[in-house]
C-alpha positions in Angstrom: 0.0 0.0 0.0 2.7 2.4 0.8 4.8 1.9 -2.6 1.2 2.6 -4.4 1.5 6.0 -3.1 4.5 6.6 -2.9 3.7 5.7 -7.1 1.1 7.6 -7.2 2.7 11.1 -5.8 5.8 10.6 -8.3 3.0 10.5 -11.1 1.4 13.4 -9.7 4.7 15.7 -9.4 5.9 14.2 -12.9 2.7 15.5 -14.2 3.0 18.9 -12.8 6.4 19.2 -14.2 5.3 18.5 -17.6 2.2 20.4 -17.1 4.6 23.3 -15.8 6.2 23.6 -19.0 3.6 25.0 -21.1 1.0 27.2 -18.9 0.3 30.1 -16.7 1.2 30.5 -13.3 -2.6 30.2 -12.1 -3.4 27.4 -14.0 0.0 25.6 -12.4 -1.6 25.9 -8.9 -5.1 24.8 -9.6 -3.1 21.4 -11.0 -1.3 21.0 -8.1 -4.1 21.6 -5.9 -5.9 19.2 -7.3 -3.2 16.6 -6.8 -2.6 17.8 -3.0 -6.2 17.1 -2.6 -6.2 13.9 -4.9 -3.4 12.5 -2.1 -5.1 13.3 0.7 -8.0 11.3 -0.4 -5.6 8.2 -1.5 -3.6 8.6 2.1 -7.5 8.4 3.8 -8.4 5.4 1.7 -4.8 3.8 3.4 -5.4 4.1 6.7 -8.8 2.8 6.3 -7.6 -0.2 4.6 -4.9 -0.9 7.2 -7.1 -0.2 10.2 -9.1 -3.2 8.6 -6.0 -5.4 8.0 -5.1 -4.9 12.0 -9.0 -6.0 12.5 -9.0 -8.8 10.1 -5.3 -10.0 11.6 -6.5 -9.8 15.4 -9.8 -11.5 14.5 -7.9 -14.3 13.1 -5.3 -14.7 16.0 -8.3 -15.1 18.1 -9.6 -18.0 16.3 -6.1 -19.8 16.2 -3.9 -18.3 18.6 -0.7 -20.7 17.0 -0.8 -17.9 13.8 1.1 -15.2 16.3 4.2 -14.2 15.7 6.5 -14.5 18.7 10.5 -13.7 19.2 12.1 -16.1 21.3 13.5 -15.4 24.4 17.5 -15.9 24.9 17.9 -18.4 28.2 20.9 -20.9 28.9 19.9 -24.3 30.2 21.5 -26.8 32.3 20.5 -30.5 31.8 20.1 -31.8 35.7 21.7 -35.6 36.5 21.3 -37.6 39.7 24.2 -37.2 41.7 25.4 -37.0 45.7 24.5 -34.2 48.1 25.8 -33.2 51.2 25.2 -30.9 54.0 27.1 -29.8 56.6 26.3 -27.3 59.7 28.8 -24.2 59.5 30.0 -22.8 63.4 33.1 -21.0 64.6 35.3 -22.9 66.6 39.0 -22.4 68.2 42.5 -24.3 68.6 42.4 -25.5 72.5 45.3 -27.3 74.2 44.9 -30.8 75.8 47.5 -30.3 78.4 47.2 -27.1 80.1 49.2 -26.3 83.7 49.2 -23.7 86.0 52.3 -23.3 87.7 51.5 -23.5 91.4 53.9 -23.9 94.6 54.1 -26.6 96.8 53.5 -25.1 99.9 51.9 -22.1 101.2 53.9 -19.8 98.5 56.0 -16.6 99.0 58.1 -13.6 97.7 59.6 -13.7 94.5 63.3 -13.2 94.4 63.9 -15.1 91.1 62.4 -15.7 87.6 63.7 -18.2 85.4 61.5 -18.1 82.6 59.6 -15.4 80.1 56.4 -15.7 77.6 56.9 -18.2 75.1 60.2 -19.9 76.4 59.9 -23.9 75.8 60.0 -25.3 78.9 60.3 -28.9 80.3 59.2 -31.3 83.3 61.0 -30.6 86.2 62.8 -27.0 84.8 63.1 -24.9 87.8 60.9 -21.5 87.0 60.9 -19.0 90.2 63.0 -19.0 93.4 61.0 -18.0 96.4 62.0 -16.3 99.4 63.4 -18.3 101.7 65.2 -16.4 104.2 63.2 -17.8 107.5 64.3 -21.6 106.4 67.8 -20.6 106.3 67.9 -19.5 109.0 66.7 -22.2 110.6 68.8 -24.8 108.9 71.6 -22.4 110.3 71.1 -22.8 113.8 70.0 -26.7 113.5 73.9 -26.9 111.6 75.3 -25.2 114.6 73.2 -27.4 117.2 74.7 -30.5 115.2 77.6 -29.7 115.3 77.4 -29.0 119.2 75.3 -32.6 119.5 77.9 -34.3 117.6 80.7 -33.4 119.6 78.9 -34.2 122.8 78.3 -38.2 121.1 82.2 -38.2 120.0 83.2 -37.2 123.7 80.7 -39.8 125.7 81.5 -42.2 123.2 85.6 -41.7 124.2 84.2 -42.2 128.1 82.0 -45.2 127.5 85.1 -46.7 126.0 87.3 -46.3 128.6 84.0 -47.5 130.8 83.1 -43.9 132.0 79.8 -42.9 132.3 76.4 -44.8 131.6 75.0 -46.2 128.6 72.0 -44.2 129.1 74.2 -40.8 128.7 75.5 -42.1 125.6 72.3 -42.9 124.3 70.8 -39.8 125.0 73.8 -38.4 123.2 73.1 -40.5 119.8 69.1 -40.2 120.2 70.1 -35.5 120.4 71.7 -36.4 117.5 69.7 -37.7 115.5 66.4 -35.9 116.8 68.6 -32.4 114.8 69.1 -34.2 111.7 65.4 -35.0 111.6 64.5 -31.5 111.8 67.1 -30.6 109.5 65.7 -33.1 106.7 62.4 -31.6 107.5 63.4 -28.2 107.6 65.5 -28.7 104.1 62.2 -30.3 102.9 60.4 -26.9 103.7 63.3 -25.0 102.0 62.9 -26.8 98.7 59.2 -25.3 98.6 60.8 -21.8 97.3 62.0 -23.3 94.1 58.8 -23.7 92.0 59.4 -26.3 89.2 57.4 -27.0 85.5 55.4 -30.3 86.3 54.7 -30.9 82.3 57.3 -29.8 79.3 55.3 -27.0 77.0 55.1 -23.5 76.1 55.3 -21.0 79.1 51.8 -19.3 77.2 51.1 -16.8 80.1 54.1 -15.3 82.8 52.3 -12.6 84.9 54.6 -12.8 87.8 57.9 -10.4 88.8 60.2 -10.5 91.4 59.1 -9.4 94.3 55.4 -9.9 94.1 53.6 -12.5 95.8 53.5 -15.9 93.9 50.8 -17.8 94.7 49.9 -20.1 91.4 46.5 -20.3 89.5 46.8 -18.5 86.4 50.3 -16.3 87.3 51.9 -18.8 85.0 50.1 -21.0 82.5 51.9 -24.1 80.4 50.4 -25.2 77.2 51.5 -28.1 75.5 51.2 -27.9 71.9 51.9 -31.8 70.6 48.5 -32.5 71.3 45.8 -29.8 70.3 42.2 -30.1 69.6 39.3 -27.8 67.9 36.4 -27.0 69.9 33.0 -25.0 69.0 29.3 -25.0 70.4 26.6 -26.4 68.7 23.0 -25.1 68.9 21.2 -27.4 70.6 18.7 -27.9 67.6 21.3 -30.0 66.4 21.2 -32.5 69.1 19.9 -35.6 67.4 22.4 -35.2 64.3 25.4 -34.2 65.9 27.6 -36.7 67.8 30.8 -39.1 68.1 32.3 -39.8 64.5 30.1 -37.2 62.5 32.7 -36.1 59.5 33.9 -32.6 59.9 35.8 -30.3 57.2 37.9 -27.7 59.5 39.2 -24.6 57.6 41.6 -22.7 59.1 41.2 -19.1 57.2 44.6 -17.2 58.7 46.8 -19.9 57.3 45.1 -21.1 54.1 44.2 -24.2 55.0 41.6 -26.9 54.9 41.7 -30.9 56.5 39.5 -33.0 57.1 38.5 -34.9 60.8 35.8 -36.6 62.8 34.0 -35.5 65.9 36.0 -37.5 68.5 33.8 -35.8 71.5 30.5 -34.8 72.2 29.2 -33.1 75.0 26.1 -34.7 76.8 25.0 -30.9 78.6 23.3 -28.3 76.8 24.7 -25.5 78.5 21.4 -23.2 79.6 22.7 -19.7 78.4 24.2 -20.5 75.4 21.9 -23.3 74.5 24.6 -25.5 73.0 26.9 -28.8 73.6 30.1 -28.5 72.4 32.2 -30.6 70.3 35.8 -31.6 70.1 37.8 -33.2 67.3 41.3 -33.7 67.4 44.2 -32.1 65.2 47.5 -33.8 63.9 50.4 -32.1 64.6 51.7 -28.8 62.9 53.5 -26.2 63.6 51.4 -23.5 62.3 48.5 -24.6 64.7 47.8 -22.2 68.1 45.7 -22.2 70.2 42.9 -19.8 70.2 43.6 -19.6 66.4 40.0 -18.8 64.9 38.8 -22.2 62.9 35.4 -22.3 60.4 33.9 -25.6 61.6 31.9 -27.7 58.8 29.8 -30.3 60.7 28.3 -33.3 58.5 24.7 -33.9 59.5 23.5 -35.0 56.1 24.6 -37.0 53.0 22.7 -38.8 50.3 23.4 -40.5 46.9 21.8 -40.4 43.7 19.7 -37.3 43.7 18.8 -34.2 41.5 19.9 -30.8 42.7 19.2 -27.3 41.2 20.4 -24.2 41.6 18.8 -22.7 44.8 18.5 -19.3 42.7 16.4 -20.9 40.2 13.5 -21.9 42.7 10.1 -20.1 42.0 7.1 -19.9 44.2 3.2 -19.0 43.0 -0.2 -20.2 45.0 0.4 -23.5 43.9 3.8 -23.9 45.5 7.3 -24.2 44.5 8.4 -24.8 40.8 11.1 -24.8 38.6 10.9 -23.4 34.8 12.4 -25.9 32.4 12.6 -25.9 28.3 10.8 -28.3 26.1 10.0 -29.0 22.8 6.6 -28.8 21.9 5.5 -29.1 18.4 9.6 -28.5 16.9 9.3 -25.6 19.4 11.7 -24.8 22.4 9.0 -23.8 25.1 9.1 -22.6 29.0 6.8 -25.1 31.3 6.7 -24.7 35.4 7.6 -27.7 36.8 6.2 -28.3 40.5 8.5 -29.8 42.6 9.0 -30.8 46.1 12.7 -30.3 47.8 14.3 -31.3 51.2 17.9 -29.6 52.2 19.9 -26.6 50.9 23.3 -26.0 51.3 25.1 -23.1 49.9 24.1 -22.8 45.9 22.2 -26.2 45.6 18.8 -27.1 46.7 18.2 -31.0 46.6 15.1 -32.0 44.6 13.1 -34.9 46.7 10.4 -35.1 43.7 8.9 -33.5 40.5 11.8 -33.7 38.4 13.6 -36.1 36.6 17.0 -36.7 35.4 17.7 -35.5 32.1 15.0 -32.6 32.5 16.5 -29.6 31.0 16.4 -26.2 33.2 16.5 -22.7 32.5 19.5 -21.4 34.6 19.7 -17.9 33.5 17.0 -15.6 31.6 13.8 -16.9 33.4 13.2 -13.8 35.2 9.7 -12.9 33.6 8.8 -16.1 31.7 5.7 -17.7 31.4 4.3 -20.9 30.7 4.6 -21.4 26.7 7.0 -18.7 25.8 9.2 -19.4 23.0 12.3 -19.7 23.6 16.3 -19.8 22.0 19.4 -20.9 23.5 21.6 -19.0 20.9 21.2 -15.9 18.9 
């Protein structure tokens, strides 16, 4: 319709040339007034006839709906398999120690004239660590030494008598029995004198020294000994968790400041819920390594579900209407790609995956990206 007019104006303005060549002026306009008038009558007759095109198109359209014309939509699509899922439980946990001391003293405790270790020194069983005061003892073992002495001499000298028959047995054995009554309470005294040197009882890392010389020592937590050979992870777990969290569930333990990532088994499981928190913890133990401290931060990944042969999806890809949850997926209908909701029934979801208890198939293909806005029976491409 359009090239007829655009026809019929050329044939009009060619005319008017022509026409142009041999008259007046006046006679000039009235021709190409006519033609103005001539196209506007042409251009009414064209919208009329496409105004009953657009009638006569929509009319059919309704009557079979399959003659629309309709651009496909661009998506990509995933074909989904059965496979293995797993979840796991996500906490913050820590490095503990499994040996831990607390320097204490033997006796009562005392003044610090001595300190024989600093924070972080490796230390070992028995290693002497403070010297207390012991100035009273020493004494004492001084003036025992000297009363000693003084017995002694008195046992040599009755001893000379009773041998040249002088004196009475019982003097000389009231002379052995002084005797020995002051080395008993030297023994005991150097007993009480070896309670100011404060010794390791386990080898490890001196992790804590809050002590100086001259301040009080009386143990607890003035100096703490950690040994690191044997170290452990610890975290709380909610006590929602209860009935799938115990001894020998398989845990993946990442350790974020050091890049690294092993894997373990819950060796312990508490059997308290702790009533503030909620929680029981957990323990699982840690080869060796020398980048492991303790209190070092540790992501804990706690097994409490695992199944084989099962379809997952892409958690983003889940849709919900008043019906419930589906999925859009692309078949071929009549040699045509199409979108169809697929209603579908899921159990756990961990990180990007949502596993797929029923509804779905494997080899069902879905629409992983582009089904923002699609409905049921769109047309659809997966290239351009």
């Amino acid at each position: 319709m359009q090239n007829l007019v655009k026809i019929i104006i050329a044939l009009a303005v060619v005319s008017t040339m022509t026409a142009c060549g041999g008259q007046s002026p006046d006679e000039t306009s009235k021709q190409v007034a006519a033609k103005k008038a001539e196209i506007e009558k042409l251009k009414g007759e064209q919208n009329a006839l496409s105004e009953k095109i657009a009638k006569l198109e929509q009319e059919v359209l309704t009557l079979d709906p399959s003659q629309k014309k309709e651009n496909p939509k661009l998506v990509a699509t995933t074909p989904v398999s059965a496979g293995s899922f797993t979840h796991f439980i996500e906490l913050q946990g820590r490095i503990d120690a499994t040996n831990v001391a607390y320097v204490a003293p033997r006796g009562a405790g005392g003044l610090v004239k001595a300190v024989y270790v600093k924070q972080g020194d490796n230390v070992k069983k028995g290693q002497l660590l403070l010297k207390l005061d012991d100035a009273l003892t020493q004494k004492q073992l001084d003036q025992l030494n000297t009363q000693l002495d003084f017995a002694q001499d008195l046992l040599k000298r009755q001893q000379n008598l009773w041998d040249q028959n002088i004196g009475t047995e019982v003097q000389l054995l009231n002379a052995k029995n002084n005797v020995a009554s002051i080395e008993k309470q030297i023994a005991s005294v150097k007993e009480q004198a070896s309670f100011s040197n404060v010794y390791a009882e386990m080898s490890g890392i001196a992790e804590s020294v809050n002590i100086k010389v001259g301040e009080f020592f009386q143990g607890g937590p003035q100096i703490r000994i950690v040994n690191t050979s044997e170290l452990k992870v610890v975290a709380q777990v909610p006590e929602n968790y209860l009935g799938k969290v115990g001894v020998g569930n398989n845990v993946v333990l990442n350790f974020p400041d050091i890049g690294k990532t092993i894997q373990s088994k819950i060796s312990v499981a508490g059997k308290l819920i702790d009533p503030i928190t909620r929680s029981f913890y957990i323990e699982t133990k840690l080869p060796q390594n020398k980048d492991y401290r303790p209190n070092q931060i540790v992501v804990v990944k706690i097994q409490d579900y695992a199944t084989d042969n099962v379809i997952t999806i892409p958690v983003n890809t889940l849709q919900n209407d008043d019906k419930g949850k589906y999925v859009l997926v692309a078949v071929t209908e009549n040699g045509k790609l199409v979108a169809h909701k697929k209603y579908i029934t899921i159990g756990q979801t961990y990180e990007d995956k949502v596993e797929v208890t029923g509804g779905m198939e494997a080899g069902d293909t879905v629409i992983t990206d582009g089904f923002q806005g699609l409905y049921e029976g769109q047309l659809l491409t997966t290239s351009l």
